[in-house]
PDB file of the backbone (N, CA, C, O) and the ligand in Angstrom, with CONECT records:
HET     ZN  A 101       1
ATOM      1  N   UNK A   1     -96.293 -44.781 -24.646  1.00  0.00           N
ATOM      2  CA  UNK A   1     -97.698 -45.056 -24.965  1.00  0.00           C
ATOM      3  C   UNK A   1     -97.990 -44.698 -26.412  1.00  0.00           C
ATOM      4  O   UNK A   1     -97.492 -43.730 -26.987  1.00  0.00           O
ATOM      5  N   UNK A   2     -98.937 -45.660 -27.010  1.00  0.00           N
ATOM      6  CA  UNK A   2     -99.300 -45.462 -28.680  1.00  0.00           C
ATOM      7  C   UNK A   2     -97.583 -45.614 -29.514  1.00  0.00           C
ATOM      8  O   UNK A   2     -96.430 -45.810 -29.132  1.00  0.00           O
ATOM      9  N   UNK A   3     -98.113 -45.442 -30.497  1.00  0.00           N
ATOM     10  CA  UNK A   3     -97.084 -45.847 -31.359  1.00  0.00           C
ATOM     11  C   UNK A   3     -96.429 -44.710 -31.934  1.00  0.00           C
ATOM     12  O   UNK A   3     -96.955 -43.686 -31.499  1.00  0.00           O
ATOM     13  N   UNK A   4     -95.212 -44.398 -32.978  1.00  0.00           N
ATOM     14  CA  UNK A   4     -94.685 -43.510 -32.981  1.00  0.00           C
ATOM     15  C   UNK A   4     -94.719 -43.367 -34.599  1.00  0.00           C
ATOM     16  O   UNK A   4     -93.744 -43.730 -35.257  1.00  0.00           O
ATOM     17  N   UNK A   5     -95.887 -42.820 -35.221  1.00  0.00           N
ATOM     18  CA  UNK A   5     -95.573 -42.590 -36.951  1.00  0.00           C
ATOM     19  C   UNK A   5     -94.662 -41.352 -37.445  1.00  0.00           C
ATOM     20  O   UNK A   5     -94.500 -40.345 -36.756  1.00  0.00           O
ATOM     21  N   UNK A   6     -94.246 -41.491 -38.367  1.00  0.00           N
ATOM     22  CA  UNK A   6     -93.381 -40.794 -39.060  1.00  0.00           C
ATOM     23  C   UNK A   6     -93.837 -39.545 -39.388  1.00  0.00           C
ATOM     24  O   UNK A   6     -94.866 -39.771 -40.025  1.00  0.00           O
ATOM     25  N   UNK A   7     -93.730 -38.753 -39.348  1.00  0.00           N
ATOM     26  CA  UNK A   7     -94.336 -37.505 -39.332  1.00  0.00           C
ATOM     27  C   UNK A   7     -93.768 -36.837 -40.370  1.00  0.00           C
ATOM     28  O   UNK A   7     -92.612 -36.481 -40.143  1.00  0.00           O
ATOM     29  N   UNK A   8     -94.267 -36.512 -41.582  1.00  0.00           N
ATOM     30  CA  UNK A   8     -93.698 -35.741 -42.726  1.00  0.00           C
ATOM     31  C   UNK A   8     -94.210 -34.171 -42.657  1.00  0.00           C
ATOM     32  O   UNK A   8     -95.430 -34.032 -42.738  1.00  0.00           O
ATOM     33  N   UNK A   9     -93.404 -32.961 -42.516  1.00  0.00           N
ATOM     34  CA  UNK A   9     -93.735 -32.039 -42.517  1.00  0.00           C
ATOM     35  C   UNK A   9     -94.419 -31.208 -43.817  1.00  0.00           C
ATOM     36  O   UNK A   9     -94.768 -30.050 -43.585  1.00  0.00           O
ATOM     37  N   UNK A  10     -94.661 -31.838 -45.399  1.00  0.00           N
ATOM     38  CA  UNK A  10     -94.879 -31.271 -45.476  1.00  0.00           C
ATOM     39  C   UNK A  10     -96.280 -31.857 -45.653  1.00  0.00           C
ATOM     40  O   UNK A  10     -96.950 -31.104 -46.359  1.00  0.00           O
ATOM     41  N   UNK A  11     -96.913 -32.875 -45.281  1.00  0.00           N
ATOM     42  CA  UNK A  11     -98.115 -33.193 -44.469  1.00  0.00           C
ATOM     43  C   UNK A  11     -99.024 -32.060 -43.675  1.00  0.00           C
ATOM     44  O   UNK A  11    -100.218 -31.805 -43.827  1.00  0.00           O
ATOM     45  N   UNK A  12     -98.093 -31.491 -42.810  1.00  0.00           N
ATOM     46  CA  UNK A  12     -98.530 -29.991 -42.030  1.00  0.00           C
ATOM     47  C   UNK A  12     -99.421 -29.265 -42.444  1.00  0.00           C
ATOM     48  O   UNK A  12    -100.380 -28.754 -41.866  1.00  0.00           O
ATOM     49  N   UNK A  13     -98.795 -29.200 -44.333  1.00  0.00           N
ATOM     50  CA  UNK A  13     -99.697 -27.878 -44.500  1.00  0.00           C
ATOM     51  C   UNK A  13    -100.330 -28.082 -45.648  1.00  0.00           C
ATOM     52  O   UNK A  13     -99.620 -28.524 -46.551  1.00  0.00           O
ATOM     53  N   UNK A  14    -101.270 -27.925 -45.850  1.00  0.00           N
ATOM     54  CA  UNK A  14    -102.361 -27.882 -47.469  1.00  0.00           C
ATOM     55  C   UNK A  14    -101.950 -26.035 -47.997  1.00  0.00           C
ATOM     56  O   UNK A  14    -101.750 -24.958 -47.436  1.00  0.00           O
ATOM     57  N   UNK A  15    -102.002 -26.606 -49.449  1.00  0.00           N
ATOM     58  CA  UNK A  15    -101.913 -25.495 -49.838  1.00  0.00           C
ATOM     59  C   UNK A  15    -103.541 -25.199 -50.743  1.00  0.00           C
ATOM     60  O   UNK A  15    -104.052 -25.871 -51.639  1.00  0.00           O
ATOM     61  N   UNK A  16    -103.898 -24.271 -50.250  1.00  0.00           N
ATOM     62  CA  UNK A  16    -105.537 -23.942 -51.135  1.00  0.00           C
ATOM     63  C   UNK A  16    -105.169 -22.433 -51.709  1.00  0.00           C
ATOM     64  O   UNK A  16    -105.086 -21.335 -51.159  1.00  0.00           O
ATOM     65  N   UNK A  17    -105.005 -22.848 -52.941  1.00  0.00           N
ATOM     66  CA  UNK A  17    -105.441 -21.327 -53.757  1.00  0.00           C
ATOM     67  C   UNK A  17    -104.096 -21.442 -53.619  1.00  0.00           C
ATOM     68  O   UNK A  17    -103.392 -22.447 -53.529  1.00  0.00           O
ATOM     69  N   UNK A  18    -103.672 -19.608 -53.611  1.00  0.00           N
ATOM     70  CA  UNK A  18    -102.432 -19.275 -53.103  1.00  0.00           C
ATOM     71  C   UNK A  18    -102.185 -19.022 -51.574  1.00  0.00           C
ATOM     72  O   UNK A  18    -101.293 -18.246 -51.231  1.00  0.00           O
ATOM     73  N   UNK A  19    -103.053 -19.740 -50.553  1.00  0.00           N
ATOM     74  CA  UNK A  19    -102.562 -19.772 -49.387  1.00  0.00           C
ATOM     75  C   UNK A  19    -102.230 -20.707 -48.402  1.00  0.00           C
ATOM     76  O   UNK A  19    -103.197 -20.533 -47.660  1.00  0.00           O
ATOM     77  N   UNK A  20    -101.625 -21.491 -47.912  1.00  0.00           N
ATOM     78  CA  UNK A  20    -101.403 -22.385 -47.080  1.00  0.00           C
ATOM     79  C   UNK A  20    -101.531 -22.432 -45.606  1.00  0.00           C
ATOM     80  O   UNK A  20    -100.853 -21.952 -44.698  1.00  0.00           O
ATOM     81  N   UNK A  21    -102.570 -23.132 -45.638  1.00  0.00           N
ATOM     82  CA  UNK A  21    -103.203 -23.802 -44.422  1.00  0.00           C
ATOM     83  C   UNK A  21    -102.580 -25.109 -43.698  1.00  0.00           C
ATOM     84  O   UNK A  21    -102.409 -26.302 -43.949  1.00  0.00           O
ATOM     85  N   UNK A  22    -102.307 -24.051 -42.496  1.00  0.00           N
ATOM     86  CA  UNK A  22    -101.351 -24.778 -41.362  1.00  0.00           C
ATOM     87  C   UNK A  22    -102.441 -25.958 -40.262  1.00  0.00           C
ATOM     88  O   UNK A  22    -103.390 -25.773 -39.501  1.00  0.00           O
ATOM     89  N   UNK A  23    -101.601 -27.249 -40.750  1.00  0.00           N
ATOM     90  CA  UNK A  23    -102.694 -28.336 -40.640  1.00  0.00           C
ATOM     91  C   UNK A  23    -102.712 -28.544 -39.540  1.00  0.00           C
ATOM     92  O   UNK A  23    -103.672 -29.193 -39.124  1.00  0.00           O
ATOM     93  N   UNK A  24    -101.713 -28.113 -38.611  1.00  0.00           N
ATOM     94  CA  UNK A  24    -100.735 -28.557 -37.513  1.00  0.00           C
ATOM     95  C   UNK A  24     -99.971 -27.847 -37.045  1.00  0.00           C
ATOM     96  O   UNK A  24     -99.266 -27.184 -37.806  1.00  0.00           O
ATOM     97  N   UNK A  25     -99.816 -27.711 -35.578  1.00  0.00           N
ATOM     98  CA  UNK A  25     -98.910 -26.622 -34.899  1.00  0.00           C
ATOM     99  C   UNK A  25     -98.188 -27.396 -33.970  1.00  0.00           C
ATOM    100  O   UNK A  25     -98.630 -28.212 -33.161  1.00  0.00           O
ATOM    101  N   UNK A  26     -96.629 -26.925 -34.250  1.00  0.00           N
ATOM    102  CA  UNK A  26     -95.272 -27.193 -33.171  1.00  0.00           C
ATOM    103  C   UNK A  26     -95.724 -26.956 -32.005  1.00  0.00           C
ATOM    104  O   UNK A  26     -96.464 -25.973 -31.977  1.00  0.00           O
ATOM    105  N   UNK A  27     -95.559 -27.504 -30.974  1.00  0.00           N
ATOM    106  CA  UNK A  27     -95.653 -27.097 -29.372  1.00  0.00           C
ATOM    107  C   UNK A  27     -94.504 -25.915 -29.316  1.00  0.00           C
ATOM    108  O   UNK A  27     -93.320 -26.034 -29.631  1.00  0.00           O
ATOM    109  N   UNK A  28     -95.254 -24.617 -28.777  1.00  0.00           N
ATOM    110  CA  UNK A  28     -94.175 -23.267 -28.897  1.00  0.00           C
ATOM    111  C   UNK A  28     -93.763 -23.505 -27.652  1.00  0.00           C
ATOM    112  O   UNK A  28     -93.031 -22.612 -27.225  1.00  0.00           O
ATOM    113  N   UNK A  29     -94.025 -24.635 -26.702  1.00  0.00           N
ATOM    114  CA  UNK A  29     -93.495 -24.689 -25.421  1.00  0.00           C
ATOM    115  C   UNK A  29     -91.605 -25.857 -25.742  1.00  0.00           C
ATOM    116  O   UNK A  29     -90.434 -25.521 -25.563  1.00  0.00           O
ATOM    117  N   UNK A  30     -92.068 -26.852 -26.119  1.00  0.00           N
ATOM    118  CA  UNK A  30     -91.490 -27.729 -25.803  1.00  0.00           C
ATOM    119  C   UNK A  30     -90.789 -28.002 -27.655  1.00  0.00           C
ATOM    120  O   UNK A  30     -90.146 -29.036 -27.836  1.00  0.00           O
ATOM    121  N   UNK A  31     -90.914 -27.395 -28.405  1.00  0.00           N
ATOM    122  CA  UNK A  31     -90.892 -27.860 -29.662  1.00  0.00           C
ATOM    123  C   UNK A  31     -90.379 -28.847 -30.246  1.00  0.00           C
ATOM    124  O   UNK A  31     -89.394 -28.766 -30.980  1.00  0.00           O
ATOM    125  N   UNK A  32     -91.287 -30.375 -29.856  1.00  0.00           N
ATOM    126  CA  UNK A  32     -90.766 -31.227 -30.025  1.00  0.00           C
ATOM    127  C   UNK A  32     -91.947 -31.951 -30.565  1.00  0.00           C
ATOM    128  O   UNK A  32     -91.818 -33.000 -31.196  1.00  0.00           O
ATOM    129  N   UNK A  33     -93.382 -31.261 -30.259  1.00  0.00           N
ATOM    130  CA  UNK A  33     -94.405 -32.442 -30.658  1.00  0.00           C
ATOM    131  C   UNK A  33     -95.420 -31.616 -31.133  1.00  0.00           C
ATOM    132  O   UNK A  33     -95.119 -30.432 -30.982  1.00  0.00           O
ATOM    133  N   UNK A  34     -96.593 -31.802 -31.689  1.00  0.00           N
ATOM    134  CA  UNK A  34     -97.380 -31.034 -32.383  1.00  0.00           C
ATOM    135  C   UNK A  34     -98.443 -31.640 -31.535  1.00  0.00           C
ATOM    136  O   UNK A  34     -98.772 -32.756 -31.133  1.00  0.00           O
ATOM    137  N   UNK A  35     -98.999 -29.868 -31.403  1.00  0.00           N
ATOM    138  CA  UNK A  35    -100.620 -30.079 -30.732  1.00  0.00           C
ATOM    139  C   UNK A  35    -101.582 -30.502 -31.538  1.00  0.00           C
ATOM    140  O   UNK A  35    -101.875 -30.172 -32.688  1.00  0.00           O
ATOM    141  N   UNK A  36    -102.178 -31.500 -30.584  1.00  0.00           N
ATOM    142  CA  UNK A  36    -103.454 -31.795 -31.046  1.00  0.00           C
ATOM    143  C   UNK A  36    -104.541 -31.039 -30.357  1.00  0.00           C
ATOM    144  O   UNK A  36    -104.637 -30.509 -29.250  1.00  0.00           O
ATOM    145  N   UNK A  37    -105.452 -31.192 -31.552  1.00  0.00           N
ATOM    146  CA  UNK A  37    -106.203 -29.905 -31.772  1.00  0.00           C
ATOM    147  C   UNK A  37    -107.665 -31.093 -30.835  1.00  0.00           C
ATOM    148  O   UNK A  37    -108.070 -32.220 -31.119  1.00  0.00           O
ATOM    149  N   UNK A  38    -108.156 -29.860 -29.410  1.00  0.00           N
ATOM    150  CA  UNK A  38    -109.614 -30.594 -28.990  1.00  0.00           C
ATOM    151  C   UNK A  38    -110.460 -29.550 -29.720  1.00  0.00           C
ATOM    152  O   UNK A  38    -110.224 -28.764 -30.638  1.00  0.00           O
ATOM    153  N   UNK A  39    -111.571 -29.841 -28.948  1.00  0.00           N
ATOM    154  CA  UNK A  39    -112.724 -28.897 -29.315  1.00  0.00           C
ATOM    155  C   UNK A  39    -112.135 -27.784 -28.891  1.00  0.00           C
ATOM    156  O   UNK A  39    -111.076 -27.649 -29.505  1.00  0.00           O
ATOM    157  N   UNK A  40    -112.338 -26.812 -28.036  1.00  0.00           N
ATOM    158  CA  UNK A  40    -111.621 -25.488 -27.841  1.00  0.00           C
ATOM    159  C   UNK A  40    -110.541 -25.056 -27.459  1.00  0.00           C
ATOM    160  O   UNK A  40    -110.224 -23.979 -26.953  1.00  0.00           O
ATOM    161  N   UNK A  41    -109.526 -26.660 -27.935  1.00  0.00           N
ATOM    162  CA  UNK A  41    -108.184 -26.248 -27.448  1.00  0.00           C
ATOM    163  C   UNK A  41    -106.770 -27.214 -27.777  1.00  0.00           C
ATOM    164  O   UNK A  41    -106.652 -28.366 -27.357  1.00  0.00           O
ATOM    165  N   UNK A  42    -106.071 -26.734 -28.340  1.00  0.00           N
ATOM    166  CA  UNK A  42    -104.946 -27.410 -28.928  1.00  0.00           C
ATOM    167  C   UNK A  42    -103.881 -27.872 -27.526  1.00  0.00           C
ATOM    168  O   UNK A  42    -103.504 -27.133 -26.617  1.00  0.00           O
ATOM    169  N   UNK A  43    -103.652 -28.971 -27.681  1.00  0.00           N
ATOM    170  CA  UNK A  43    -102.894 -30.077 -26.675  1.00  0.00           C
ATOM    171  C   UNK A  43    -101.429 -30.589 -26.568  1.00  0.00           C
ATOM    172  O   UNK A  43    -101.500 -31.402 -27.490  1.00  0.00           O
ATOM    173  N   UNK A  44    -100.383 -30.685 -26.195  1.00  0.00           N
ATOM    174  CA  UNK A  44     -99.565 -31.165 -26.504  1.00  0.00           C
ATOM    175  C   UNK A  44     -98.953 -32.062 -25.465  1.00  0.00           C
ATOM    176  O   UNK A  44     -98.702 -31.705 -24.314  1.00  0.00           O
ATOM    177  N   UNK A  45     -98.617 -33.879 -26.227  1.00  0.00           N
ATOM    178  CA  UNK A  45     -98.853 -34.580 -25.305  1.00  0.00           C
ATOM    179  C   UNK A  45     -97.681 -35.180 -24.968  1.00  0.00           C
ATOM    180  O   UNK A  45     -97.353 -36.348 -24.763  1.00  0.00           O
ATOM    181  N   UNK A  46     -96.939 -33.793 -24.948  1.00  0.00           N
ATOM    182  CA  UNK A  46     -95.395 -34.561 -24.766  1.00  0.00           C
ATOM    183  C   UNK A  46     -95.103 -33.340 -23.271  1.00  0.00           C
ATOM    184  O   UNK A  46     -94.278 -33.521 -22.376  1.00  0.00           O
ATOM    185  N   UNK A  47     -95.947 -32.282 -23.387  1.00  0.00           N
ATOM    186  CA  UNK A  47     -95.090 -31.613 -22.086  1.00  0.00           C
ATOM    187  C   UNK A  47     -96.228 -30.935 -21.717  1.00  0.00           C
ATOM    188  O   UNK A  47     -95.974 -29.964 -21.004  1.00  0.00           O
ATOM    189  N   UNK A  48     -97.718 -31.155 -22.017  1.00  0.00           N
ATOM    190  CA  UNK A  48     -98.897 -30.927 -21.322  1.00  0.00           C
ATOM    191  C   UNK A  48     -99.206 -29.706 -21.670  1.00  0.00           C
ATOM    192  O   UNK A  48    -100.120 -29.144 -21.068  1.00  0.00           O
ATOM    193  N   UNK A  49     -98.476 -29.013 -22.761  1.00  0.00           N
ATOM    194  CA  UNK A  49     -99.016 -27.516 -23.007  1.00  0.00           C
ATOM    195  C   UNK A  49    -100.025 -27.641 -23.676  1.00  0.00           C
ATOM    196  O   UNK A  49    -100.286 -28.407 -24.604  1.00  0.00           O
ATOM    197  N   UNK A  50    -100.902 -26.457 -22.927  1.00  0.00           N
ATOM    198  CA  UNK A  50    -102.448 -26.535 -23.669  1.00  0.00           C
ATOM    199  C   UNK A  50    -102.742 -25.043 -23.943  1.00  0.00           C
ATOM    200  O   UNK A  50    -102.574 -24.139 -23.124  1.00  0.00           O
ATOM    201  N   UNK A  51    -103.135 -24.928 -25.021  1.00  0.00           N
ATOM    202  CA  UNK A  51    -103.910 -23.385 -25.661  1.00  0.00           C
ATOM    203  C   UNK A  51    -104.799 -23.422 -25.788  1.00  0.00           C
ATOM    204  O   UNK A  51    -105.347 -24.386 -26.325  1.00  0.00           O
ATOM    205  N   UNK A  52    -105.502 -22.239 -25.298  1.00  0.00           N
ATOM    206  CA  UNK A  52    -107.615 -22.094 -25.492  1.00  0.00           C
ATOM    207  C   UNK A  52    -107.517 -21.571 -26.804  1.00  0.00           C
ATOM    208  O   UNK A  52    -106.983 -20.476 -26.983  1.00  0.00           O
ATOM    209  N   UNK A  53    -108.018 -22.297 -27.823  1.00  0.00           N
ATOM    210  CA  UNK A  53    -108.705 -21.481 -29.044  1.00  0.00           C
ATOM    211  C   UNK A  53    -110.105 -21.177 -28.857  1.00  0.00           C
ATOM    212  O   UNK A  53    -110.916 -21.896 -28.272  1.00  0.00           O
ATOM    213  N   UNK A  54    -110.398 -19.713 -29.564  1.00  0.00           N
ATOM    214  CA  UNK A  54    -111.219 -18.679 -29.458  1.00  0.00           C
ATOM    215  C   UNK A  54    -112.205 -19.513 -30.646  1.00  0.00           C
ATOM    216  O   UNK A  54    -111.781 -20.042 -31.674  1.00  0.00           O
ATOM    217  N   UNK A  55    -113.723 -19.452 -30.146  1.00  0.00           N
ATOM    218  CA  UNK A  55    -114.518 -20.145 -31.340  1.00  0.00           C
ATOM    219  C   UNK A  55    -115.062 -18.993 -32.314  1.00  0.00           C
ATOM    220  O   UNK A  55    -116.216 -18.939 -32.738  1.00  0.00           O
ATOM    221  N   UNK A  56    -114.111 -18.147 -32.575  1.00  0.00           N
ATOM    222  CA  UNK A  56    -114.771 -17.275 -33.772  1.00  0.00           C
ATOM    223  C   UNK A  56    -114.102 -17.899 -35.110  1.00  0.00           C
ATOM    224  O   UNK A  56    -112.883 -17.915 -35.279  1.00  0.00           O
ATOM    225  N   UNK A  57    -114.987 -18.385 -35.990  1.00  0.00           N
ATOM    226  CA  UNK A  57    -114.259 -18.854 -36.974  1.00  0.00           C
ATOM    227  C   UNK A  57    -113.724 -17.538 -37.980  1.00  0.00           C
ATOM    228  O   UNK A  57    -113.022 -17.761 -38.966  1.00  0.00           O
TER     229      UNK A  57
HETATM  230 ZN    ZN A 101     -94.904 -29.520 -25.881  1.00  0.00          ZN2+
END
């Protein structure tokens, strides 16, 4: 399902200032696909792992 783009890692991360901001996170389950990020919770749609992010910014 959907199509399959090329995924450049260093896409992942912005660098601001001297710190780099991680755009995108590896599935720590399955490490094969990167979660997508919902409203309170990052997804991964290759082996269904899901993480609650905390809304304290
Ligand atoms: Zn996964």
């Amino acid at each position: 399902m959907g199509k399959h783009s090329s995924i450049k890692i260093w896409k992942l991360y912005k660098i601001e200032g001297n710190k780099v901001i991680r755009l995108r996170q590896l599935c720590p389950k399955c490490g094969e696909a990167f979660l997508s990020k919902h409203k309170n919770r990052l997804y991964c749609g290759k082996c269904h792992y899901t993480e609650f992010i905390s809304n304290k910014s």
